[in-house]
Phi, psi and omega in degrees: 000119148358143157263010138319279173333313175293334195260335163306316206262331190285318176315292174325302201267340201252337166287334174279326238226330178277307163351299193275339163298324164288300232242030177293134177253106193307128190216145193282344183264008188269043180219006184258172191236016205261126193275348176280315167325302200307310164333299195290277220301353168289301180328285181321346188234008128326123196034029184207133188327173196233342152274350176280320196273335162295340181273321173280357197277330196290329159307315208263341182297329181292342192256336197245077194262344207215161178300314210259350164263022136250021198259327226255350178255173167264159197299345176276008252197288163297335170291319146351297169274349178239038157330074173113030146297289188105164146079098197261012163292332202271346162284325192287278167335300164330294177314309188291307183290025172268313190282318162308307182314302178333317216273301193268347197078138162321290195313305165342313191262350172292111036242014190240072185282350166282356148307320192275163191313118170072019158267103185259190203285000176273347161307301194279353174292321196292297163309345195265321175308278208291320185269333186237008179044057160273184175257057180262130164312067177316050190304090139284170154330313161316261181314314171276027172274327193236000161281317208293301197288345191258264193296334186046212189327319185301345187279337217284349196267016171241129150304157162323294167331317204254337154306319196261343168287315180285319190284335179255031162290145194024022169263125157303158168282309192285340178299280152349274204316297184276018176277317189277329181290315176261008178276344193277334187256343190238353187225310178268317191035142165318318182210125184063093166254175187258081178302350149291317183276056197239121160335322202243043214241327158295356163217021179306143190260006189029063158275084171249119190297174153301142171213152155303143151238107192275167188255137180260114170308122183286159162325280183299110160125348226278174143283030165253330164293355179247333175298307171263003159303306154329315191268327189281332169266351168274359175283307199266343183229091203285357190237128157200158197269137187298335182292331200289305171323289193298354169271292181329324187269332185072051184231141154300142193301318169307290182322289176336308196294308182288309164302338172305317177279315217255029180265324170296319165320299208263024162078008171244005147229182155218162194212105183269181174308314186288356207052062189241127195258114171220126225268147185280125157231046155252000000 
């Protein structure tokens, strides 16, 4: 490595790390190393603000203290609890890896937590960092938002490997990582980020790549908005007749059909011959 680079990259972490000591944002799980803690709250904070998902973490550890008291309840029970989340696959996948861990332990399954049901690699980066202090990156839409503006064109001469080798030398890792998580959220931001208040902003490369822009389904009408109106009434009426959803909801039959199929799909209902609509609660 250059000794441009190097001195780019000691700046970058040391300039992040000081940042963060004022401006660390307090959470009850972010000192912990209980790898089911870490687990809820990544899940849970998929698509969802990080102070709204604290709030459910907080619900679900008091009801979840452990793998096996949620493995050991049923899954509608766990949908209950996580009633107005949204993308209720991500309740579901939770329950079954409630039920592996029960069965093997976190250590069984270290390092390759991305076996379990609804962990991609940034779930499991996040456990190896937060729980085993490995020196993995936890690369999200965030963090590689302030590698790209930061290092620019200079990022592309690093392997994954040789990256995670240069930023966690003498570094904690959970430190980084969430040092990064909240500069990306409270400071470099995707649109108007504040580029005054930013630690790195004297050497910042304002490298802003191109990335697509997929068009995002507003909320209000969507199917992922009729997909949990649907669950939220099978929560409480766990058998309904499909004719019976669509008076309630007030939906066309086609829309109907299409959150129906495809809630059956990700395993979190059933549609017998009769159309009687039933939420899986194993």
């Amino acid at each position: 490595m250059s000794s441009y680079l190097e001195d780019k990259t000691k700046f970058f972490k040391k300039s992040i790390l000081t940042w963060y000591k004022s401006n660390k944002r307090e959470f009850s799980w972010r000192n912990t190393k209980n790898p089911w803690k870490i687990l809820l709250i990544e899940v849970i904070a998929q698509q969802t603000q990080i102070e709204r998902a604290d709030t459910y973490y907080k619900k679900f550890i008091k009801t979840y203290p452990t793998p096996k008291h949620m493995a050991t309840s049923k899954y509608i029970e766990v949908q209950r609890l996580w009633s107005g989340l949204g993308y209720n696959n991500r309740a579901k996948r939770l329950f079954e890896a409630s039920k592996i861990i029960n069965e093997l332990g976190f250590n069984k399954l270290y390092p390759n937590f991305n076996k379990l049901p609804g962990v991609g690699e940034y779930t499991k980066n996040a456990l190896l960092s937060f729980a085993y202090d490995e020196k993995v990156l936890t690369r999200d839409t965030n963090i590689n938002r302030i590698l790209k503006r930061y290092f620019g064109s200079d990022l592309e001469q690093y392997s994954q490997h040789q990256l995670e080798d240069i930023l966690f030398k003498n570094v904690i890792s959970r430190d980084l990582n969430q040092s990064l998580m909240d500069l990306g959220s409270i400071i470099c931001s995707s649109k108007n980020p504040k580029c005054d208040l930013c630690p790195l902003e004297t050497r910042c490369s304002k490298y802003y790549m191109k990335e697509s822009r997929l068009k995002v389904e507003k909320f209000s009408g969507s199917n992922r908005e009729l997909r949990g109106q649907i669950i939220n009434l099978l929560i409480e009426t766990p058998k309904l007749n499909k004719n019976i959803i669509k008076k309630i909801l007030n939906v066309e039959i086609n829309n109907l059909d299409k959150a129906l199929i495809g809630l059956e799909k990700d395993g979190l209902l059933s549609i017998n011959k009769n159309n009687v609509v039933s939420i899986n609660s194993e």
